[in-house]
C-alpha positions as CSV (number, residue, x, y, z in Angstrom):
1,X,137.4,79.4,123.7
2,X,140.4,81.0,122.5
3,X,140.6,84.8,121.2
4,X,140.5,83.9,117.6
5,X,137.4,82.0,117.7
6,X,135.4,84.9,119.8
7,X,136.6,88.0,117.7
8,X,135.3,88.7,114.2
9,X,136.1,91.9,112.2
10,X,133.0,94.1,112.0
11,X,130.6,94.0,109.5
12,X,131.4,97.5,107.4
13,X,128.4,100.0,107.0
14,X,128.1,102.7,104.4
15,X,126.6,105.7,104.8
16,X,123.8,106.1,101.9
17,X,124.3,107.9,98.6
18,X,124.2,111.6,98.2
19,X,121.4,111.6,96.5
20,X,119.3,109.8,98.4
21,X,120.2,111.9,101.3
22,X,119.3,115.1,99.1
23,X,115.8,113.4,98.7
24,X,115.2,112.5,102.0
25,X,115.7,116.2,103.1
26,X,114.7,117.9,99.9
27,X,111.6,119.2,101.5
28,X,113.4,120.5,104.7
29,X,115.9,122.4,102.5
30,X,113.3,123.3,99.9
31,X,111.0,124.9,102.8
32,X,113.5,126.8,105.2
33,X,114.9,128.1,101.3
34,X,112.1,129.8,100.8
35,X,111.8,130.9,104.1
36,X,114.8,132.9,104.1
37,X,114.5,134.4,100.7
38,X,110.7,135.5,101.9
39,X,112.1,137.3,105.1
40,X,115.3,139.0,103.5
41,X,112.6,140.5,101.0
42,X,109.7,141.3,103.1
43,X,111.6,142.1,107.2
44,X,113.7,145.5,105.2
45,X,111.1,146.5,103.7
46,X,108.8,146.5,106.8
47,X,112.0,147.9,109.0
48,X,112.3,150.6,106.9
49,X,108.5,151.8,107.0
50,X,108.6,151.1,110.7
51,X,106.2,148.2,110.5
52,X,103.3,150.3,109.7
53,X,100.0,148.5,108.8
54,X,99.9,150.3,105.1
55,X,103.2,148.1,104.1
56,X,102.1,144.9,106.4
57,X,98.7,145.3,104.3
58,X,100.4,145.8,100.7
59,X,103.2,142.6,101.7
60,X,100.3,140.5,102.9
61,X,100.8,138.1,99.8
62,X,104.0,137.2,101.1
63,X,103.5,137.1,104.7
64,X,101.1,134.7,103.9
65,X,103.3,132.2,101.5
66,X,105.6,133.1,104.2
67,X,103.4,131.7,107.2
68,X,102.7,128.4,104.8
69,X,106.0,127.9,103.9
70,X,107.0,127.6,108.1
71,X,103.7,125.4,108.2
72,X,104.3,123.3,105.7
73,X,107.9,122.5,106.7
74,X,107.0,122.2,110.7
75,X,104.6,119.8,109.3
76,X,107.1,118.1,107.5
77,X,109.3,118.2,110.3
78,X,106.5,116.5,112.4
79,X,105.5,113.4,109.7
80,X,109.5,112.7,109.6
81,X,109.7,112.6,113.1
82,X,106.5,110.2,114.3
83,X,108.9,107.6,111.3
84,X,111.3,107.8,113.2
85,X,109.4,107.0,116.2
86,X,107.8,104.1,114.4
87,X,111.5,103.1,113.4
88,X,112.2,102.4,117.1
89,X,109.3,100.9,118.3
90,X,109.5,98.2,115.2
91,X,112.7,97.3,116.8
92,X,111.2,95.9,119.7
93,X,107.9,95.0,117.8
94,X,106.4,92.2,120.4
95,X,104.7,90.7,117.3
96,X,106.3,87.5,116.5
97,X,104.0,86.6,113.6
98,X,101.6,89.2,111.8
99,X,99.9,89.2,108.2
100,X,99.4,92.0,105.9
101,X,96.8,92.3,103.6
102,X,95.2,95.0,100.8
103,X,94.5,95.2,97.2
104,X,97.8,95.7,94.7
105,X,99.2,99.1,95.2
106,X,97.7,99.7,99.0
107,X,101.0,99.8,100.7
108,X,101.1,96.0,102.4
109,X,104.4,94.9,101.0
110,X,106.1,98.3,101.6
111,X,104.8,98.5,104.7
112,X,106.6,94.8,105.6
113,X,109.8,95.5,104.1
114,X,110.6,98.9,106.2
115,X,108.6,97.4,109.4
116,X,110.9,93.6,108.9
117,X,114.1,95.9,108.2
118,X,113.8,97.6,111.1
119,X,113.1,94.9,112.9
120,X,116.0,92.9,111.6
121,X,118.2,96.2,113.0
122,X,116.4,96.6,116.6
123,X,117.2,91.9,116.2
124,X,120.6,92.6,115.5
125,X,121.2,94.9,118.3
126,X,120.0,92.9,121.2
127,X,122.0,89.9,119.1
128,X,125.5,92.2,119.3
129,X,124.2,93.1,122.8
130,X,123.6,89.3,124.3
131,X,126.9,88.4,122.5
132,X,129.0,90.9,124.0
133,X,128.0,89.9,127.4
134,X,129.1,86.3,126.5
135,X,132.4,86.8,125.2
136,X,133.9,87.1,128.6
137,X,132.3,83.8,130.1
138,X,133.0,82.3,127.1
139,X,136.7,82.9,127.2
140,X,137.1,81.2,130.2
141,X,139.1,78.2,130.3
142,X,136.7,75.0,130.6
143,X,133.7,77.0,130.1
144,X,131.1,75.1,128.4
145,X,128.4,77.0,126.6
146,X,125.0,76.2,127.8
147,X,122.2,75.9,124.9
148,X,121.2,80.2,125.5
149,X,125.1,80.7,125.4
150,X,125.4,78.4,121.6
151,X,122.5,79.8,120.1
152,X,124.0,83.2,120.6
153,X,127.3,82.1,119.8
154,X,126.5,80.1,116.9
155,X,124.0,82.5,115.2
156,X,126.1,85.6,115.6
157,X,129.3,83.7,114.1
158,X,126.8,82.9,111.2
159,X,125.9,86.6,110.5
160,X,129.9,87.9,110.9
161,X,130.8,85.1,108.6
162,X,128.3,85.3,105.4
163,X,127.6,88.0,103.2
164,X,123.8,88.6,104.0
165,X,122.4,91.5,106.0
166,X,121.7,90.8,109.5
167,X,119.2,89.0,111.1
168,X,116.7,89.7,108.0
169,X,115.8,87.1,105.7
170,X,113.3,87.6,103.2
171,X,111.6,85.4,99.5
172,X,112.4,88.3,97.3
173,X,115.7,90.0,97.0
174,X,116.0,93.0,99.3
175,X,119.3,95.6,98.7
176,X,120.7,97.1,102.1
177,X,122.0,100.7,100.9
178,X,123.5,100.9,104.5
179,X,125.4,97.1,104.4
180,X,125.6,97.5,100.8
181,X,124.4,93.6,100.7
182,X,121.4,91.4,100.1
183,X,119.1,89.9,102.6
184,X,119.2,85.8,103.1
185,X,117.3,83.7,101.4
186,X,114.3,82.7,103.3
187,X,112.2,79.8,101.6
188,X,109.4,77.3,102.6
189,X,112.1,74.9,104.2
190,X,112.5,76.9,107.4
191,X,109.0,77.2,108.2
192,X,108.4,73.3,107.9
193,X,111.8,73.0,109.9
194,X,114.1,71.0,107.2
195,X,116.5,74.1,107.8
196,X,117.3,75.5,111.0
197,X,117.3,79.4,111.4
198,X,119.3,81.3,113.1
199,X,118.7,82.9,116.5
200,X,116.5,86.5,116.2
201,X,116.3,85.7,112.4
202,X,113.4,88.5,111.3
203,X,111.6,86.8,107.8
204,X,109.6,88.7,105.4
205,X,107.6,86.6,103.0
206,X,105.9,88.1,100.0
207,X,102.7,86.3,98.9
208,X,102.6,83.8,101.7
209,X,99.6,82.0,100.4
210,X,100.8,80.9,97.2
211,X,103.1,78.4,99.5
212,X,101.3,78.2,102.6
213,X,98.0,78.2,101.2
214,X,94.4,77.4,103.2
215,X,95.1,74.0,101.1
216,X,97.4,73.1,104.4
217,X,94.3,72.8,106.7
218,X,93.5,69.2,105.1
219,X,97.2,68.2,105.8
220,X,96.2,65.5,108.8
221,X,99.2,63.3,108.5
222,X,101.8,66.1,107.9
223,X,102.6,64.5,104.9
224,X,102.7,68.7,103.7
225,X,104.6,69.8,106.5
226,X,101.1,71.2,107.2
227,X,101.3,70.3,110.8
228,X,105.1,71.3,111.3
229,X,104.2,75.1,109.6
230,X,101.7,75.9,112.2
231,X,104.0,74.7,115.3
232,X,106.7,77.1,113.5
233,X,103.8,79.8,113.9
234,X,102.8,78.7,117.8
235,X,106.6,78.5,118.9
236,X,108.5,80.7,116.9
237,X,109.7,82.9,119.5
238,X,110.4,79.6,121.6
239,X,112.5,78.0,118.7
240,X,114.8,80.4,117.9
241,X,113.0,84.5,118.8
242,X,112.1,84.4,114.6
243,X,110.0,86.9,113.9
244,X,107.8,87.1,110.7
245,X,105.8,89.1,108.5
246,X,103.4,88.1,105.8
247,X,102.4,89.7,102.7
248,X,98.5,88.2,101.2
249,X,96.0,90.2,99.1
250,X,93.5,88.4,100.6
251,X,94.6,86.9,104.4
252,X,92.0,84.2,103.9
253,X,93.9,82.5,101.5
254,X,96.6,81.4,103.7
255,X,97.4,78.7,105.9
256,X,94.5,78.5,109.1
257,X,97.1,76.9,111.0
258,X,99.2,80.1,110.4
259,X,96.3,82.5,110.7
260,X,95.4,81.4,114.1
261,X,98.1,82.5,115.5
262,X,99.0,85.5,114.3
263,X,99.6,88.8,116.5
264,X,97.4,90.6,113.7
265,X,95.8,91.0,110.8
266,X,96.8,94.5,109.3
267,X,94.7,95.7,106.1
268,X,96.2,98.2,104.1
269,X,93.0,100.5,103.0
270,X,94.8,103.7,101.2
271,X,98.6,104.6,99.8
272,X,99.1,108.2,98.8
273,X,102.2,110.0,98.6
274,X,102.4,113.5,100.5
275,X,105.7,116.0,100.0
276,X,105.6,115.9,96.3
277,X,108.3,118.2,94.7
278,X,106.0,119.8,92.3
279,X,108.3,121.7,90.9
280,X,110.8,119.0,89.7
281,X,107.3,116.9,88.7
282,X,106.8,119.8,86.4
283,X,109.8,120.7,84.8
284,X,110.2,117.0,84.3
285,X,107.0,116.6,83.0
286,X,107.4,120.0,81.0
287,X,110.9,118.5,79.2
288,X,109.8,114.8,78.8
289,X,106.8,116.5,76.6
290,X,109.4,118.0,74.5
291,X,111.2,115.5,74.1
292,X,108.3,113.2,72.9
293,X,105.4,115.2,71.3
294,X,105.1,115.6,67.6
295,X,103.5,119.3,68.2
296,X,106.1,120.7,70.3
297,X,109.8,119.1,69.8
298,X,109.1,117.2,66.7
299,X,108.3,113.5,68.3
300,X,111.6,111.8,69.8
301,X,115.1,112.1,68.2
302,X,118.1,110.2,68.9
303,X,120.6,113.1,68.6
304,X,118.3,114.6,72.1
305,X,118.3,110.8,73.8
306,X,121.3,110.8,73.8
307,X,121.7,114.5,75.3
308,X,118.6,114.3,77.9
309,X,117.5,110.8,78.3
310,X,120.1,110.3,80.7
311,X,119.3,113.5,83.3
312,X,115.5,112.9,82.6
313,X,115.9,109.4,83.9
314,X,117.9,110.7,87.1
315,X,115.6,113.5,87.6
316,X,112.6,111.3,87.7
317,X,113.7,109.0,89.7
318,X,114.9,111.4,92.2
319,X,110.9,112.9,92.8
320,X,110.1,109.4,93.2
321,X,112.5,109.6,95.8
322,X,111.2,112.4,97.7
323,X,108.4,113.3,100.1
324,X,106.2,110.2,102.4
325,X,103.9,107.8,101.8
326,X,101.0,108.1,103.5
327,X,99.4,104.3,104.3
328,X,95.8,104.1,106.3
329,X,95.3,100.8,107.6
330,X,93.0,98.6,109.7
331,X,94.1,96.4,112.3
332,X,92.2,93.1,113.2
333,X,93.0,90.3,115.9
334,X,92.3,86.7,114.8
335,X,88.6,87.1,115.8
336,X,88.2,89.8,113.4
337,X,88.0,92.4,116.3
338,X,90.2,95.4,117.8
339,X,93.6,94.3,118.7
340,X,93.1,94.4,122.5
341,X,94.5,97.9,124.2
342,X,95.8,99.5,120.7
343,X,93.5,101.8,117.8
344,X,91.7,99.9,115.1
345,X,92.7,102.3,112.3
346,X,96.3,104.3,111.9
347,X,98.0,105.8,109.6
348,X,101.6,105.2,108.9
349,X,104.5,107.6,107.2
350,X,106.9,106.2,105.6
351,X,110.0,108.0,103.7
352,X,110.0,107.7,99.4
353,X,113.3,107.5,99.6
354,X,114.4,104.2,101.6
355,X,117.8,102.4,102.8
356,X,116.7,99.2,101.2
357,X,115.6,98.1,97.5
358,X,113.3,95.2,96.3
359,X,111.4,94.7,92.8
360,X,108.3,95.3,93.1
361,X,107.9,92.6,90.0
362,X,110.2,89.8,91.6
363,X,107.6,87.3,90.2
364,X,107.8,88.1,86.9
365,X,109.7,85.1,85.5
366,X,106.7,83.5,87.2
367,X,104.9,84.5,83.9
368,X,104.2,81.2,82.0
369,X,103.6,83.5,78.6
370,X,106.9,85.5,79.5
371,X,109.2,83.9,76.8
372,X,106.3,83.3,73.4
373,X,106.1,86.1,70.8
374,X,103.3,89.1,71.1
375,X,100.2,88.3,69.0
376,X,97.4,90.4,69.3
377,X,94.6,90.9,66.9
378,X,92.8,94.0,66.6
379,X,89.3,95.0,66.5
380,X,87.3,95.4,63.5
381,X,83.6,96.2,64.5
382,X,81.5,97.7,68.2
383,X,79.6,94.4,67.9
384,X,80.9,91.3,68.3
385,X,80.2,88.3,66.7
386,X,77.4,85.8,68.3
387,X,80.6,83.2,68.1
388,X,82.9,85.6,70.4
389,X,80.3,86.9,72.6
390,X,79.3,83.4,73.9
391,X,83.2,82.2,74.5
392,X,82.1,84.9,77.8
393,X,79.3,83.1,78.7
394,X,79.1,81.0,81.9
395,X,76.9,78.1,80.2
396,X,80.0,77.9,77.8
397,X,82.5,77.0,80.1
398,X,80.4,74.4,81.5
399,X,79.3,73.0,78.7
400,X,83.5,73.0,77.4
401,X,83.6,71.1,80.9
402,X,81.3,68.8,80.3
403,X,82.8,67.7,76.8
404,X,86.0,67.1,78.4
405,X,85.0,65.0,81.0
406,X,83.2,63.0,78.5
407,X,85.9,62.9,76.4
């Protein structure tokens, strides 16, 4: 091959936004801040009385915020570091095809997104890696690739050539801070094989049993693809290395011929959010009351939108930036028990403030009512009428049934 078909010009990486880097080490800052100002006041004062046990007994107030302040930020030291040890061991996550599930708001799609991004980085790597090593066989004249040497070849010229972040594909839009680009589209198509994907491809897909449903199961003659999606899930790392990760509220409801061969079952049991600037929750709270009460700033005026509205939005979003998010989960094997060798339970810390965005509603144009107008009627009585209260009843729908059928 000659020089201009082996050499690509980098893709360009961006280092993430000042404030997002302020959020992400907000607590660090805030901690060792308050350390300092608690020495300079308390260490002179104790110098100057020769450290005798009358003064260290009047400053004990702020020896002890002092101690807690160096607690609380060693602790917060210690949850950012175990991330960043989960960061690199999702890189080289052996799991080539694993299932979350958990009630809304537990943490399972979260949880996928950083665990598929980073895997998409540790992919992308070993893809830079493996094609680095090729580059000089490769340019040798009369070299012919052998099928390892194309699929390299061919998947890494893919990446260098479109606009999509590497290696990670996902069904719902997902915003690279770092690439400053979206992740490729990854629909039904390339699990029942009528598109090829790339070598080391990592695929995140949200709600996988909408699609690949437990429907699939009564799929004998393919005519579904039924049959081709659970080869993709037996041989995806002898395809092309894919790797994938699916999001279910319920991991019954999808595919058996995708279930049974899954690395895991993770359930998410608990999300709560640890490192929470108080102080800025406060203040913001504190002004947005202000703004918006009757009894204290004389309900919302335009004239203080237009002054505020702008920096309370920013400010908000920043404490939602800031601190963990704590996520306890449960891991099962495809028999329901322990995943051989590893814990049942864990608990997983991941930062507020990510590299990577997604909508947490990217299925809301799914909403069939989405576009009528708003009508609501209101109440006008505790009781409710004999005619409303039976429109709940069982034997009501089954009696509407049975009148349709006869109909």
């Amino acid at each position: 091959m000659e020089k201009k078909d082996l050499e690509f010009e980098p893709i360009k990486t961006y280092r993430l936004p000042i404030g997002d880097i302020i959020a992400r080490h907000y607590n660090t800052f805030k901690y060792l801040f308050y350390a300092v100002v608690l020495a300079i006041i308390v260490l002179p004062i104790l110098g100057v009385h020769n450290f005798h046990w009358h003064w260290l007994l009047y400053l004990s107030p702020l020896e002890i915020l002092f101690l807690w302040t160096i607690i609380r930020g060693l602790l917060f030291l210690r949850e950012n570091h175990k991330h960043a040890q989960w960061r690199e061991e999702q890189k080289e996550n052996p799991d080539h095809f694993t299932i979350n599930e958990g009630a809304p708001g537990t943490g399972k799609s979260i949880e996928a997104n950083f665990k598929t991004y980073y895997m998409a980085e540790g992919s992308w790597e070993d893809l830079q890696e493996e094609y680095f090593c090729l580059m000089a066989r490769a340019s040798k004249k009369g070299y012919e690739l052998t099928e390892d040497d194309r699929e390299i070849y061919e998947a890494y010229r893919y990446y260098m050539e479109h606009d999509g972040i590497p290696c990670l594909g996902t069904n719902i839009g997902v915003w690279s801070k770092r690439y400053r680009r979206w992740s490729y589209e990854l629909g039904p198509a390339y699990l029942k094989q009528e598109r090829r994907a790339p070598y080391r491809l990592v695929g995140w897909y949200d709600e996988v049993g909408t699609v690949f449903n437990h429907e699939l199961s009564n799929d004998k003659t393919d005519a579904q693809k039924g049959l081709t999606i659970a080869d993709t899930g037996r041989f995806c790392r002898h395809f092309a290395e894919l790797r994938f990760v699916g999001t279910e509220q319920n991991g019954e409801n999808t595919f058996k011929g995708l279930r049974n061969v899954v690395a895991r079952v993770r359930e998410m049991v608990k999300l709560e959010k640890v490192f929470k600037p108080l102080f800025l929750i406060w203040l913001y709270k504190r002004m947005m009351r202000h703004f918006t009460n009757p009894l204290f700033g004389k309900g919302m005026r335009l004239r203080k939108a237009k002054k505020w509205g702008r920096f309370l939005k920013w400010l908000k979003g920043f404490t939602r930036k800031v601190g963990f998010l704590k996520i306890s989960y449960k891991d099962y094997g495809r028999n329901g028990d322990c995943v051989s060798g590893e814990k049942r339970t864990g608990v997983i810390y991941l930062p507020c403030c990510a590299e990577f965005e997604y909508d947490t509603r990217a299925f809301r144009n799914g909403y069939l009512a989405k576009d009528k107008p708003i009508i609501m009627r209101v109440h006008n009585s505790k009781c409710m009428t004999a005619e409303k209260a039976h429109a709940f009843m069982r034997s009501s729908y089954r009696k509407e049934e049975e009148q349709k059928k006869s109909a």
